[in-house]
LUMRO-525193 format. One record per residue (C-alpha): residue number from 1; residue in three letters; chain; y negated, x, z. Coordinates in steps of 0.02 Angstrom, whole numbers. Example, Ala and Ser with C-alpha at 12.3 -4.5 7.8 and 13.67 -1.06 7.14 Angstrom:
{rec 1,"ALA","A",{225,615,390}}
{rec 2,"SER","A",{53,684,357}}
end
This chain:
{rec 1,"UNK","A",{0,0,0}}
{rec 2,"UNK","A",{-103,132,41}}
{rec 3,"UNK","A",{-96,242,-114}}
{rec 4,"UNK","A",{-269,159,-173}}
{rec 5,"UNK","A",{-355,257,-57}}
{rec 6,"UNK","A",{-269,420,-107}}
{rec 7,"UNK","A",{-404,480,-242}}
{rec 8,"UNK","A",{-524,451,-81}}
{rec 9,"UNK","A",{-433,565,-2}}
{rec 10,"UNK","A",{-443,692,-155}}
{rec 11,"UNK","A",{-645,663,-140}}
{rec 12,"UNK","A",{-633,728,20}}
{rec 13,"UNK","A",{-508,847,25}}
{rec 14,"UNK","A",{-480,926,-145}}
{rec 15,"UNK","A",{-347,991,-203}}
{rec 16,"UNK","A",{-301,1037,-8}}
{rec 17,"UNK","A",{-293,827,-8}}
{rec 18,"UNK","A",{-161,836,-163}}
{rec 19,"UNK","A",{-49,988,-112}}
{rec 20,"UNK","A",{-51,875,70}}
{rec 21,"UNK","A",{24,721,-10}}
{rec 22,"UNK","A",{172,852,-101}}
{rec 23,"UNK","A",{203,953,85}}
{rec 24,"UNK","A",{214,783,190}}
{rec 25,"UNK","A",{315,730,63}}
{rec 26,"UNK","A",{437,860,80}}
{rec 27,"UNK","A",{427,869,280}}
{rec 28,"UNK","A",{460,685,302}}
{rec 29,"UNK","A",{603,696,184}}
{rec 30,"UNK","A",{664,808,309}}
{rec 31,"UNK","A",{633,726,473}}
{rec 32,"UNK","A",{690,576,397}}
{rec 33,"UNK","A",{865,674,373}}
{rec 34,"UNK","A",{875,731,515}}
{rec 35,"UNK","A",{833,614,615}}
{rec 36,"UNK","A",{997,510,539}}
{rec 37,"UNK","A",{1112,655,562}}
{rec 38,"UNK","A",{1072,641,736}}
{rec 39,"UNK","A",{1152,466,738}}
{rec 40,"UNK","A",{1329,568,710}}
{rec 41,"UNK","A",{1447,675,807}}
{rec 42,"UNK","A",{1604,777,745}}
{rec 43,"UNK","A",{1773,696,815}}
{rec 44,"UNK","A",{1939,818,859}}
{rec 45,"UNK","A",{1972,783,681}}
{rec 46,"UNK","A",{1809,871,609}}
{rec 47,"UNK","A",{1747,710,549}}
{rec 48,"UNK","A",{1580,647,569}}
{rec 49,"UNK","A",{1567,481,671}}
{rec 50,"UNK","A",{1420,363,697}}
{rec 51,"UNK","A",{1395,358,889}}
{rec 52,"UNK","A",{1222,313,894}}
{rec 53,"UNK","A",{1135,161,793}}
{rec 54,"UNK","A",{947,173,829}}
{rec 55,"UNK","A",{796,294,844}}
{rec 56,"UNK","A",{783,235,1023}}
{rec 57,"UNK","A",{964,287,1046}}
{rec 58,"UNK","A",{941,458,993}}
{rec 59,"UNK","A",{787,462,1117}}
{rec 60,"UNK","A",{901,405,1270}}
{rec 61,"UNK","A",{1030,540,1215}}
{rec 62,"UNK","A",{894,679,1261}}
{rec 63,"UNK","A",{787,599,1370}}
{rec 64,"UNK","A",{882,505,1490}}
{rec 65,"UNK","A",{892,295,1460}}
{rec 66,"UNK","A",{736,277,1583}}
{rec 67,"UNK","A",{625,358,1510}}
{rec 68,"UNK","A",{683,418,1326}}
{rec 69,"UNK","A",{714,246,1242}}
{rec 70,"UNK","A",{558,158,1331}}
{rec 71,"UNK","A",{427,306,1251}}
{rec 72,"UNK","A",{502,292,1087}}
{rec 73,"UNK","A",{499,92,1075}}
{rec 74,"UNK","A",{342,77,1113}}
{rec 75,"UNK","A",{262,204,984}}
{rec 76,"UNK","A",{386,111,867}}
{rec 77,"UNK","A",{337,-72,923}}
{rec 78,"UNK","A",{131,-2,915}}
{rec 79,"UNK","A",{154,59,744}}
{rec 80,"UNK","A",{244,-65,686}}
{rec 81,"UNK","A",{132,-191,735}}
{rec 82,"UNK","A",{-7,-95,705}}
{rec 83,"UNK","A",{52,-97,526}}
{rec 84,"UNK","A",{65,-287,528}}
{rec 85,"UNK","A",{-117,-321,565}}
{rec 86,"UNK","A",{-183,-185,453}}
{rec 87,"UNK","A",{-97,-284,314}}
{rec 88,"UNK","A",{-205,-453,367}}
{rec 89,"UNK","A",{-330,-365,385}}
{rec 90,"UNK","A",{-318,-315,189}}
{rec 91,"UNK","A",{-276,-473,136}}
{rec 92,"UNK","A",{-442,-533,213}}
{rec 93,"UNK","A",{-539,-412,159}}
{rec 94,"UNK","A",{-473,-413,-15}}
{rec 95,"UNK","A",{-489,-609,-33}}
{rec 96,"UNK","A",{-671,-625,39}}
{rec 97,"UNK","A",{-723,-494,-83}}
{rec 98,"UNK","A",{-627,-582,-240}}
{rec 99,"UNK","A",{-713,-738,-181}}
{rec 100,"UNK","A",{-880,-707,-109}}
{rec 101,"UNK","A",{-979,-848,-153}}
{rec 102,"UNK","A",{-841,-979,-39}}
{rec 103,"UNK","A",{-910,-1025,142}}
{rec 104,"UNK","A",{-767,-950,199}}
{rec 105,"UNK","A",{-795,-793,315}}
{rec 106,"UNK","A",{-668,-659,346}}
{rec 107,"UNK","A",{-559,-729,506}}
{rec 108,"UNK","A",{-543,-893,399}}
{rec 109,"UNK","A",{-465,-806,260}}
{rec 110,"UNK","A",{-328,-679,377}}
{rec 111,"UNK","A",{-286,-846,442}}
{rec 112,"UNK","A",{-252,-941,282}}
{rec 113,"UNK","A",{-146,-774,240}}
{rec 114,"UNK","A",{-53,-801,419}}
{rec 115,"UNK","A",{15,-961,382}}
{rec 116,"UNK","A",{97,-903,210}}
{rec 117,"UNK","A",{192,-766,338}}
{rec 118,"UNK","A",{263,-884,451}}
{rec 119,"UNK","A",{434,-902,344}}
{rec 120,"UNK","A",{448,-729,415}}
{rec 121,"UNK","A",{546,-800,571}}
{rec 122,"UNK","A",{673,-854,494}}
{rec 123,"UNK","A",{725,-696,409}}
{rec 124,"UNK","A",{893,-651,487}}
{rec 125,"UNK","A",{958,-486,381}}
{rec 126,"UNK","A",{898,-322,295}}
{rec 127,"UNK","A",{937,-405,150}}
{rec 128,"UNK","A",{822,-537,138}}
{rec 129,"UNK","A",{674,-415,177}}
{rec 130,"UNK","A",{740,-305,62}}
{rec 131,"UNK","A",{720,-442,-80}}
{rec 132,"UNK","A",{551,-451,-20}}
{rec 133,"UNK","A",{517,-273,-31}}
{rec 134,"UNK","A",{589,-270,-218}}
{rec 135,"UNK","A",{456,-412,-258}}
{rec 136,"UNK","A",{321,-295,-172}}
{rec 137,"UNK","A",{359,-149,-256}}
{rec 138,"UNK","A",{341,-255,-444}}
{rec 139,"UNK","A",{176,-312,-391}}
{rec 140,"UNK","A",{140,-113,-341}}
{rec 141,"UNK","A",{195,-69,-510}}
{rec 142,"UNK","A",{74,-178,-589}}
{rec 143,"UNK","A",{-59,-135,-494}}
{rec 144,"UNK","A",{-60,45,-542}}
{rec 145,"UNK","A",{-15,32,-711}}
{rec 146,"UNK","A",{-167,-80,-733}}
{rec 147,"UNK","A",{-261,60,-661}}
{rec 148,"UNK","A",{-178,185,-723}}
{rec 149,"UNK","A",{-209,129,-916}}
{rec 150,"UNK","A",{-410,101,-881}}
{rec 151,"UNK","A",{-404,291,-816}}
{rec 152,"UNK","A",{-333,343,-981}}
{rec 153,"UNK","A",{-467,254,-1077}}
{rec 154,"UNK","A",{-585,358,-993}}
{rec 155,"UNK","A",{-502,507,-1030}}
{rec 156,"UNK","A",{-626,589,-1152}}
{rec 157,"UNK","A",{-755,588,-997}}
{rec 158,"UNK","A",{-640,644,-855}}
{rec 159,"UNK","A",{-719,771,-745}}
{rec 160,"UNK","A",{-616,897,-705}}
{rec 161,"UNK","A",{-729,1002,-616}}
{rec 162,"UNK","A",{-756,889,-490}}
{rec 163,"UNK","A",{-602,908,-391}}
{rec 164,"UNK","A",{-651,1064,-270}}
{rec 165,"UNK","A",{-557,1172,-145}}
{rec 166,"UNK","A",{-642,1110,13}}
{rec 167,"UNK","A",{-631,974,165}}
{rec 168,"UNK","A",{-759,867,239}}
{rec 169,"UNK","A",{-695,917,424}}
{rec 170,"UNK","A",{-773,741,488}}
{rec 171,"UNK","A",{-671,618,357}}
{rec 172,"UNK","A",{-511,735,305}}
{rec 173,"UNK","A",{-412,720,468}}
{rec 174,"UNK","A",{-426,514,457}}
{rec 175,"UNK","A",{-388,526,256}}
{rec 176,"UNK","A",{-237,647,309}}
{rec 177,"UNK","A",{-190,501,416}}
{rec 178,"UNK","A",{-169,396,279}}
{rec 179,"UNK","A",{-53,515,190}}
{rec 180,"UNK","A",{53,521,316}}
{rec 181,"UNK","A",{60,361,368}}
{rec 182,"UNK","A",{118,326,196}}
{rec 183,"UNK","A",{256,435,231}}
{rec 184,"UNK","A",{314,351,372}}
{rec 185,"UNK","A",{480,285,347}}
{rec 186,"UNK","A",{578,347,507}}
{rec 187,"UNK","A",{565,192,601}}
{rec 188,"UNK","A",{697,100,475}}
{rec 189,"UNK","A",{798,247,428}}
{rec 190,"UNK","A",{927,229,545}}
{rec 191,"UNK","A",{940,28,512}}
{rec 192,"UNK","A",{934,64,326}}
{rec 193,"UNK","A",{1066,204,327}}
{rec 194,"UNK","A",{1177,90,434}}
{rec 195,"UNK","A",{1171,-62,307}}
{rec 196,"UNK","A",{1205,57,160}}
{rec 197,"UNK","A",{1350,5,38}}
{rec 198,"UNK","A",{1396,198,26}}
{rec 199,"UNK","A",{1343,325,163}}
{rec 200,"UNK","A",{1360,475,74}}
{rec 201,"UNK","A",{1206,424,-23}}
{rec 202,"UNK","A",{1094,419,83}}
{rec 203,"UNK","A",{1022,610,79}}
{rec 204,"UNK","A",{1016,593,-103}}
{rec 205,"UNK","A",{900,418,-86}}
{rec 206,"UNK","A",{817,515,30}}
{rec 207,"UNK","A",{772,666,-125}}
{rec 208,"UNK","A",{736,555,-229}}
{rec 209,"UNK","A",{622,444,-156}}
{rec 210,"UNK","A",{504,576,-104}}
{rec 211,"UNK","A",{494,671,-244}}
{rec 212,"UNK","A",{460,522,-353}}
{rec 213,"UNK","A",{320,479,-214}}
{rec 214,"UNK","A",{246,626,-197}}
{rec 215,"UNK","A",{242,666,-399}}
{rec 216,"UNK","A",{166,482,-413}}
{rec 217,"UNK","A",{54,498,-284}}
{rec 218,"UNK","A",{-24,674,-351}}
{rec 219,"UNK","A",{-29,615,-503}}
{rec 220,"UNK","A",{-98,453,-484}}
{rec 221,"UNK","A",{-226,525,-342}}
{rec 222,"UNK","A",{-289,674,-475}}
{rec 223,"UNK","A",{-320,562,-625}}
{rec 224,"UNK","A",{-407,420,-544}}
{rec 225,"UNK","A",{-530,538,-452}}
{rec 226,"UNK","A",{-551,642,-613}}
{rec 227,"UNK","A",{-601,491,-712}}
{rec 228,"UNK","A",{-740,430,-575}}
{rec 229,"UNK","A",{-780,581,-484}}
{rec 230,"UNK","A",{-907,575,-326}}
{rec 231,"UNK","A",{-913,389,-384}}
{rec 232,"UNK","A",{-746,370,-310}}
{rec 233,"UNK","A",{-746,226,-166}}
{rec 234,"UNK","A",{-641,204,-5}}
{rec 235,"UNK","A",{-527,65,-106}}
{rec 236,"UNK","A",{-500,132,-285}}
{rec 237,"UNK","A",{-489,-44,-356}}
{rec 238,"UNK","A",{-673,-78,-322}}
{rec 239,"UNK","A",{-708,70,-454}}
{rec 240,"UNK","A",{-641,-57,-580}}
{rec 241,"UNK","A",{-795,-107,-688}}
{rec 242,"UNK","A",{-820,-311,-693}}
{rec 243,"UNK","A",{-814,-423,-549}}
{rec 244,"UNK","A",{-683,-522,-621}}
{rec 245,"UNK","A",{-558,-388,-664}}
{rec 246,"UNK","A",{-581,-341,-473}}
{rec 247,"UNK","A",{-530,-503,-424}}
{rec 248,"UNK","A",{-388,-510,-523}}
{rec 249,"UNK","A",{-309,-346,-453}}
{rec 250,"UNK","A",{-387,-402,-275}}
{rec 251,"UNK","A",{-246,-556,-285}}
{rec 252,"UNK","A",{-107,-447,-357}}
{rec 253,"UNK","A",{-148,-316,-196}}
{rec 254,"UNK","A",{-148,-459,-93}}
{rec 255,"UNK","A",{22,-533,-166}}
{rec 256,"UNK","A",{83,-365,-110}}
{rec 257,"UNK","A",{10,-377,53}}
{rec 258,"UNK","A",{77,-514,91}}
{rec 259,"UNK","A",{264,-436,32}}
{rec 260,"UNK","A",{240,-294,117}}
{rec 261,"UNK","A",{225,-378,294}}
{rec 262,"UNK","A",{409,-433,319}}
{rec 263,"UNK","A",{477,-271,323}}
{rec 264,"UNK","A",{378,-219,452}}
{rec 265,"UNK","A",{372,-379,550}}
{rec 266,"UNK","A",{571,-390,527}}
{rec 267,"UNK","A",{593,-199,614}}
{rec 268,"UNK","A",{475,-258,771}}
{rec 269,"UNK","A",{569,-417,790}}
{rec 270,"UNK","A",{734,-297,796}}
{rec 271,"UNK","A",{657,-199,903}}
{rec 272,"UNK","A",{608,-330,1028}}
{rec 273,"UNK","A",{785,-425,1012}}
{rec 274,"UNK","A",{889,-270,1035}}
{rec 275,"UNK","A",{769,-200,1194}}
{rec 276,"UNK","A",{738,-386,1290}}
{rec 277,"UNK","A",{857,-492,1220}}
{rec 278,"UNK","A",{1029,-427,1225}}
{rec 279,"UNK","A",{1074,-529,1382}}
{rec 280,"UNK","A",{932,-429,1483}}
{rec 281,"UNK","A",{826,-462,1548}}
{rec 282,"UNK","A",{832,-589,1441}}
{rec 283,"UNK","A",{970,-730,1352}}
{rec 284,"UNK","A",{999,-675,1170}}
{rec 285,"UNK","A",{899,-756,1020}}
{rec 286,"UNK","A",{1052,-805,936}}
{rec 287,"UNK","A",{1184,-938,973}}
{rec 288,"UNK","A",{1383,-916,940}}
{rec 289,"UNK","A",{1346,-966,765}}
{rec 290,"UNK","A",{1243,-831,732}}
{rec 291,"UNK","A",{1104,-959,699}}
{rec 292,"UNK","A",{924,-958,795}}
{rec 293,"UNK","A",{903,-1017,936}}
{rec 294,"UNK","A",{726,-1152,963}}
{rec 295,"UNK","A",{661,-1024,1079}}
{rec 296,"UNK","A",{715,-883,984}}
{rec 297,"UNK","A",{612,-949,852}}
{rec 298,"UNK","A",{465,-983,935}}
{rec 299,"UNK","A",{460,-816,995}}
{rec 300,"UNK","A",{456,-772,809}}
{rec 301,"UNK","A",{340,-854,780}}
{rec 302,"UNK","A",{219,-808,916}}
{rec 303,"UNK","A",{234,-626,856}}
{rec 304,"UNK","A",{150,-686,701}}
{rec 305,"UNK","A",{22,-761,779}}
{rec 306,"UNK","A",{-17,-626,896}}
{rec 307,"UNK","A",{-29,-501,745}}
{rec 308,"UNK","A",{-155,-642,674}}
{rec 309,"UNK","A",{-264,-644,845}}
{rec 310,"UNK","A",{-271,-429,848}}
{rec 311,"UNK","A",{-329,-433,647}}
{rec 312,"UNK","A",{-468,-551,695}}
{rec 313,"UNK","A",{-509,-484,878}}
{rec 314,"UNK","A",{-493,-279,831}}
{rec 315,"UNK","A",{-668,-212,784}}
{rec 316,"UNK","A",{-690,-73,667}}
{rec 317,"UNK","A",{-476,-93,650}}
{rec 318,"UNK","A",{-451,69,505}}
{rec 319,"UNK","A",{-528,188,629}}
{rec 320,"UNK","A",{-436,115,783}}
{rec 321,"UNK","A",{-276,139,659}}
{rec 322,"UNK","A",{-324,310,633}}
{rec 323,"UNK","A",{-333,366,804}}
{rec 324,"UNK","A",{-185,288,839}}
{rec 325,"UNK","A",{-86,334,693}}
{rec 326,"UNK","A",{-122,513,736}}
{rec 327,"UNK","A",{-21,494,892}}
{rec 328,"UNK","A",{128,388,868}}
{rec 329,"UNK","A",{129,427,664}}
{rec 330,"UNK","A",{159,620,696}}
{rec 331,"UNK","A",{264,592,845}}
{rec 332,"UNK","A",{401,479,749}}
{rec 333,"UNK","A",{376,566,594}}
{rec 334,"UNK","A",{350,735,631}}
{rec 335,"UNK","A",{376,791,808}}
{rec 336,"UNK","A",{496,689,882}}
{rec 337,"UNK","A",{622,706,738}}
{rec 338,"UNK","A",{632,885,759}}
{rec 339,"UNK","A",{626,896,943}}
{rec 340,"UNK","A",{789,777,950}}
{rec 341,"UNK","A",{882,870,814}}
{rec 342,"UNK","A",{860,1033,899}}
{rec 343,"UNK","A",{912,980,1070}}
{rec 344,"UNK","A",{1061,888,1000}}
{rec 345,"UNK","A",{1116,1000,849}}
{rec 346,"UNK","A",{1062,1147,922}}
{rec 347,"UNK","A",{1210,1242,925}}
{rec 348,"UNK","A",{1255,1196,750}}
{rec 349,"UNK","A",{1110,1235,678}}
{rec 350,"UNK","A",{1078,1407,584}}
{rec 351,"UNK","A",{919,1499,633}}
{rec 352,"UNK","A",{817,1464,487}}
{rec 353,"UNK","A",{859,1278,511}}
{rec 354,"UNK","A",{768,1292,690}}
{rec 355,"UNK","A",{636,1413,630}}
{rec 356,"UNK","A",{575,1268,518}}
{rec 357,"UNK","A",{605,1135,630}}
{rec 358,"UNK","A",{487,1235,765}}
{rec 359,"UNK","A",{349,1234,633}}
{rec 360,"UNK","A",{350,1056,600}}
{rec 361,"UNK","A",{321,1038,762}}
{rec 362,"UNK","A",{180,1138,790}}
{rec 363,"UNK","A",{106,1071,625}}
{rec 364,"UNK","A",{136,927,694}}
{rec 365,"UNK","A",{31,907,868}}
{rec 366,"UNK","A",{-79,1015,760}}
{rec 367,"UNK","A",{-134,883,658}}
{rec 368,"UNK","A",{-111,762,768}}
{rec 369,"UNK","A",{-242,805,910}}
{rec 370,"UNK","A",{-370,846,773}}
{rec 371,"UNK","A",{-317,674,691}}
{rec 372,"UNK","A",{-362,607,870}}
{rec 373,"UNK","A",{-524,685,889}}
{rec 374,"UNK","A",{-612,659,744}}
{rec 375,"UNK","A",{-531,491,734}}
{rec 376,"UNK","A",{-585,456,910}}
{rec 377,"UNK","A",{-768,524,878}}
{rec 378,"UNK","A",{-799,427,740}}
{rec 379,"UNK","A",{-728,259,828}}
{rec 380,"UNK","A",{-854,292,966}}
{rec 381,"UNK","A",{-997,309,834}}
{rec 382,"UNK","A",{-943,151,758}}
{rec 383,"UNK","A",{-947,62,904}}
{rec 384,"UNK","A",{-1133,120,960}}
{rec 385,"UNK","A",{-1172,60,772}}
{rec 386,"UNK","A",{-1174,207,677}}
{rec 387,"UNK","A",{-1117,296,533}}
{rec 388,"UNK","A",{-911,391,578}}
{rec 389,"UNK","A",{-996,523,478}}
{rec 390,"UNK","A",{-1135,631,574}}
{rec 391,"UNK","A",{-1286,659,456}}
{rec 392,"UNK","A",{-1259,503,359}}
{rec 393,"UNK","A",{-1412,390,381}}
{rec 394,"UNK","A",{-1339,192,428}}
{rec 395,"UNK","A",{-1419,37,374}}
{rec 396,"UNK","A",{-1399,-107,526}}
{rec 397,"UNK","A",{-1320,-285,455}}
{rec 398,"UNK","A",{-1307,-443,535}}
{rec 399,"UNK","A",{-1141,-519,550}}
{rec 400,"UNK","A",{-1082,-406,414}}
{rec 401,"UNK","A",{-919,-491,334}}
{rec 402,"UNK","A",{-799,-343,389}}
{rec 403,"UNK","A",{-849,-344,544}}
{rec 404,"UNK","A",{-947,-166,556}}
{rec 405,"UNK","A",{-1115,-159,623}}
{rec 406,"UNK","A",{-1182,-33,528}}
{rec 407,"UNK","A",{-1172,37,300}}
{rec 408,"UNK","A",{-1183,201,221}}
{rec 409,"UNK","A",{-1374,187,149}}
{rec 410,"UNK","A",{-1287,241,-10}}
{rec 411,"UNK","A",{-1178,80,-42}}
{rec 412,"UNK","A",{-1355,-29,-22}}
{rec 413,"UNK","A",{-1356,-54,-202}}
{rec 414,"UNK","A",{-1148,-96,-227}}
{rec 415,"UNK","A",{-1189,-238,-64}}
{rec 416,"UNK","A",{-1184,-386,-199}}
{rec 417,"UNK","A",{-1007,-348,-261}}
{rec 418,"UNK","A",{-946,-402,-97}}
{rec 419,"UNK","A",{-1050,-563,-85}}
{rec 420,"UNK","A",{-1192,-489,63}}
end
């Protein structure tokens, strides 16, 4: 979903922003890995056996039940949801700005895109959201081919020069973020890898996957900056030329939106089932016939609805994202991974193996406190009305659509293409 910020990120970081998106890439791919193998033991027979079926599992294994599975459910259950109201969030966004001139303000439209998600409690298997996830990844397809054709028509006035070897220290670390939170896949790895047809596959899904990511992402990143330049806004989309054409690739992003949120949603409702309801504290969900219980249901449905009440209550929600992102996002993706595969593998492991391992995890809480820091600073700026960006001159609005309090003095003059 987040790729249309990506040649944002290239603004700001370069080509440090594009070799990022390729080195993530190739880091999560192997966290991701590892992070399943860690699910397995070797029998007396020299076979490798499943003993372990979640992330939380593998977290109890090292850090005692207590403590170990409670730490890692909760960074799970915050990014997860986290990830739900960011998606509303879009949807509103997008829709008030492909419709400006309706009376309807931003919380009326995330609520109109609530009620299409509550079939979401009534999804009962990996395969349903899975469906869902196909249907996303169409409307994703569209989407960038649409923009990816424009950018060729422009290709006699791309600017090549423009992409530079340098980082804006103050936005970087929150567009790094984004990267990596489009990276982010370890939460569902171990549910994935368990519903797999055929096992063995998996570390070859695994390759694949990120290196078609990471190729599309580069490319996709380097060609849409080259062909707008320092013109290049937060949301590539609203570099698209006519109103109208915006709208129409506003309702296709929210279409995906709006796909996107089940797999998410599906994973915290897992995680909340298998935690709480298991027979404690609390009865489970499910009756003998598999089938959802009233109350079960409700409690479904509830999660929606609290997801709906953070999107409208949140201010200033991508920065708060950001700063927490930086924390749980490099924990699950980065850190943690390694940290659990060299306390359990350890003595399997050859030295190079650990060597790397090590260094993704100093990279790791490397990027992570910056991540926090800058992402933190420019959350308190935003809050005391002013620009995340020191330096950067802020125009006050009243009852701004977004919910901000405060503009960049150099969007003044785009203000009408989002109905203010």
């Amino acid at each position: 979903m987040f790729i249309v910020s990506f040649p944002y990120a290239v603004l700001q970081g370069g080509y440090w922003a594009i070799f990022a998106m390729v080195i993530i890439a190739y880091i999560c791919c192997h966290t991701g890995k590892i992070l399943v193998d860690c699910l397995y033991e070797v029998n007396d027979c020299g076979q490798k056996v499943r003993v372990r079926n979640s992330y939380v599992e593998i977290a109890e294994e090292v850090w005692g039940k207590r403590f170990g599975g409670r730490i890692v459910n909760i960074a799970q259950i915050i990014e997860l949801l986290m990830t739900c109201i960011l998606y509303l969030v879009l949807c509103g966004d997008l829709l008030i700005g492909s419709f400006p001139n309706t009376p309807l303000n931003l919380t009326s439209w995330i609520m109109i895109s609530s009620i299409l998600l509550l079939p979401c409690a009534f999804l009962k298997s990996l395969r349903a959201v899975s469906w869902l996830s196909f249907w996303c990844t169409v409307a994703h397809m569209f989407i960038n081919a649409i923009i990816l054709i424009y950018c060729f028509t422009k290709a006699s006035e791309w600017q090549f020069s423009k992409v530079q070897i340098k980082i804006d220290i103050w936005t970087f670390p929150i567009s790094l973020g984004i990267v990596v939170f489009s990276y982010t896949s370890q939460i569902f790895l171990p549910s994935l890898e368990g519903n797999l047809r055929d096992r063995s596959k998996f570390s070859c899904m695994m390759h694949w996957t990120h290196v078609a990511a990471a190729v599309f992402k580069a490319v996709f990143s380097y060609i849409c900056f080259i062909t707008w330049g320092d013109e290049t806004k937060e949301v590539i989309t609203n570099n698209l030329p006519s109103r109208e054409f915006k709208a129409i690739v506003n309702l296709i992003l929210v279409a995906k939106a709006l796909l996107s949120y089940p797999l998410p949603y599906y994973a915290a409702v897992e995680l909340f089932q298998t935690s709480f309801f298991k027979g404690k504290p609390f009865p489970s969900c499910f009756d003998d016939n598999l089938s959802i219980k009233v109350w079960g249901l409700t409690l479904r449905l509830g999660l929606v609805v609290i997801t709906l009440i953070l999107a409208i209550i949140i201010p200033h929600f991508a920065l708060l994202m950001g700063l927490i992102g930086s924390f749980t996002g490099t924990m699950l993706s980065f850190v943690w991974p390694c940290v659990f595969h060299i306390k359990i593998k350890g003595p399997e492991l050859r030295l190079r193996v650990k060597i790397f391992d090590i260094i993704i995890i100093f990279l790791g809480v490397i990027c992570g406190i910056i991540g926090i820091y800058y992402s933190g600073h420019a959350l308190l700026r935003a809050l005391r009305g002013l620009s995340p960006e020191p330096g950067t001159k802020t125009i006050p609005i009243v009852n701004p659509p977004f919910g901000g309090s405060y503009v960049d003095s150099s969007t003044v003059g785009n203000l009408t293409d989002y109905g203010w």
